[in-house]
C-alpha positions in Angstrom: 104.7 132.7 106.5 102.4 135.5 105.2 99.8 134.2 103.0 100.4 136.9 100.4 104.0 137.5 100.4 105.8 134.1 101.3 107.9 132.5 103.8 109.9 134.9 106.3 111.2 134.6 109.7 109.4 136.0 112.5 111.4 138.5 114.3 108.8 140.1 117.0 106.3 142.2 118.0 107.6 146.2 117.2 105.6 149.5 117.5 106.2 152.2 115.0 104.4 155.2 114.8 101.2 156.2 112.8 100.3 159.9 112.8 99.6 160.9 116.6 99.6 157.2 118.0 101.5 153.8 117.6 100.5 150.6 115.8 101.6 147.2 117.3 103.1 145.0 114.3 104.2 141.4 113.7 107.6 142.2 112.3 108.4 138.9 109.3 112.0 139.5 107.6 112.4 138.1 104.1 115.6 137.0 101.8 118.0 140.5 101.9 117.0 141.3 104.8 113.8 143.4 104.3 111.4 143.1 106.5 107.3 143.4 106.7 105.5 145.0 109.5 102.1 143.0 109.7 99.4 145.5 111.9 98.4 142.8 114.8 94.7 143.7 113.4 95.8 141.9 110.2 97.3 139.1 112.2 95.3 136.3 110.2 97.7 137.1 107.8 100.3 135.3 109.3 100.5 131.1 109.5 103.3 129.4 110.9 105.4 127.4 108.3 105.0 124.0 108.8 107.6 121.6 106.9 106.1 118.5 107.2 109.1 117.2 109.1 108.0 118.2 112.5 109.1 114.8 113.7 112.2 116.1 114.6 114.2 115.2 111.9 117.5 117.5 110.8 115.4 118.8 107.3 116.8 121.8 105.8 115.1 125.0 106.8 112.4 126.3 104.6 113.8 129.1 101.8 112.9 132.3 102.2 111.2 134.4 100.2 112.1 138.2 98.5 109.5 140.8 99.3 108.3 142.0 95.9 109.2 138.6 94.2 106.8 136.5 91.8 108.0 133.2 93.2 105.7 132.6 96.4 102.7 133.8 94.1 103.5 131.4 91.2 104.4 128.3 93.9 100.4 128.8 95.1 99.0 129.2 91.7 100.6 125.7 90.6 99.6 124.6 94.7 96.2 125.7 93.9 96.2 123.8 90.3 97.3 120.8 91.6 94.9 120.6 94.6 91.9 121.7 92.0 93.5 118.3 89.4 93.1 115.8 92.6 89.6 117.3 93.6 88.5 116.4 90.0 90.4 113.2 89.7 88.8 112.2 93.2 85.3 113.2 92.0 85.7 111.3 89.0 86.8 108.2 91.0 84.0 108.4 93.1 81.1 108.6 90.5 82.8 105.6 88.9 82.5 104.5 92.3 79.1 105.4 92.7 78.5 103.2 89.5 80.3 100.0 90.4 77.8 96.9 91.3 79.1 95.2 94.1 77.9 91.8 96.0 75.5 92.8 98.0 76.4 90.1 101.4 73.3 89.0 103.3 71.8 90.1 106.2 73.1 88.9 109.5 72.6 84.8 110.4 72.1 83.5 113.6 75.4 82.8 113.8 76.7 86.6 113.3 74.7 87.0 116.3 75.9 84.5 118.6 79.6 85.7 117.3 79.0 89.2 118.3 77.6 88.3 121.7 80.4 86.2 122.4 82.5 89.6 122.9 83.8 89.7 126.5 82.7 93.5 126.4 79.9 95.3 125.5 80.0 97.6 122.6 80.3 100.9 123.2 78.0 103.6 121.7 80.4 104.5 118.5 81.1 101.0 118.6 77.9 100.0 117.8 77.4 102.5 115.4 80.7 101.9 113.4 79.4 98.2 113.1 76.1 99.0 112.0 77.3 101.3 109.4 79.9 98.9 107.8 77.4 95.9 107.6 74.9 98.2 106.0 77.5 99.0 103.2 78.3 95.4 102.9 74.7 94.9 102.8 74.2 97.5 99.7 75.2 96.4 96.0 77.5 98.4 95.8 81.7 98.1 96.6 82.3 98.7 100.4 85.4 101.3 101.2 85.3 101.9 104.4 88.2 102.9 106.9 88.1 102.7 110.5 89.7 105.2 112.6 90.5 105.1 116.3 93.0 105.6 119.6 94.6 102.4 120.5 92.2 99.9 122.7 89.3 101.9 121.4 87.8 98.2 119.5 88.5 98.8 115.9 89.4 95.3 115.7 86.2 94.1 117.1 84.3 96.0 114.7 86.6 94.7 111.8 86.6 91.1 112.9 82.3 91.5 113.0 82.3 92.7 109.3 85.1 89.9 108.3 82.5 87.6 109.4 79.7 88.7 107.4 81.8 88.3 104.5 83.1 84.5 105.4 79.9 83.5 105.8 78.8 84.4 102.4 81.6 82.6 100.8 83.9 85.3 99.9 87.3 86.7 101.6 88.1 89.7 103.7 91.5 91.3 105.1 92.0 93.5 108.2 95.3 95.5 107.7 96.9 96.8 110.7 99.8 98.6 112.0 
């Protein structure tokens, strides 16, 4: 895919001559059968097409562009519009967000403690900073949204059932989704 002129299909790497020398070009062939030479200099030019569907589903290939064609520039321009309408949907959901009272949860009892040390392991650095970080927004009066991310075995449920605590033992109710 050239980020100016569309989707093609790659067809090599070609030399053709420029005045006394020769230039080494990415050669990208479009609907009809005419083709771009892309100078390996300008090689940031070039992305490879990526469908979505690399799972190895049977999806259709991709269709390809025509070289001089206003399609591929009108399919970014609406790209481009759509991506600006979530960024200003997303800001406006997160300075209502920012504006929302929440219920501020207590800090940690005695018993959070003697929960948290009753892990067979000890935390591990990111661990311990993942659970510091969610009980200080629970701790904040404002609404908590929060999402842990991690490989498997890595203690996201250790640091989910810590915070799920907090919020028991305040007398309100929490959920841990998972896979």
């Amino acid at each position: 895919m050239h980020l100016e002129h569309g989707i093609g299909i790659y067809r090599g790497i070609d030399n053709i001559a420029v005045g006394d020398g020769t230039l080494e070009v990415a050669v990208l062939e479009y609907e009809g059968g005419d083709r771009l030479s892309v100078p390996l200099y300008r090689l940031d030019q070039i992305e490879p097409f990526r469908s979505g569907t690399e799972d190895g589903s049977d999806a259709p290939p991709p269709r390809l562009d025509r070289l001089g064609s206003t399609r591929w520039r009108k399919q970014k321009e609406a790209t481009e519009r759509a991506i600006r309408e979530i960024a200003v949907e997303l800001l406006k959901l997160y300075a209502r967000r920012s504006l929302a009272t929440g219920f501020p949860f207590p800090e940690d009892t005695r018993w959070q403690r003697e929960l948290e040390s009753a892990f067979l392991y000890e935390d591990t650095p990111d661990q311990r900073a993942a659970t510091d970080v969610v009980k200080k927004d629970l701790e904040r009066p404002r609404p908590m949204d929060r999402l842990i991310v991690g490989d498997v075995g890595y203690g996201k449920t250790e640091v989910a059932v810590r915070a799920a605590f907090k919020v028991a033992q305040a007398g309100k109710q929490g959920a841990v989704l998972v896979p």
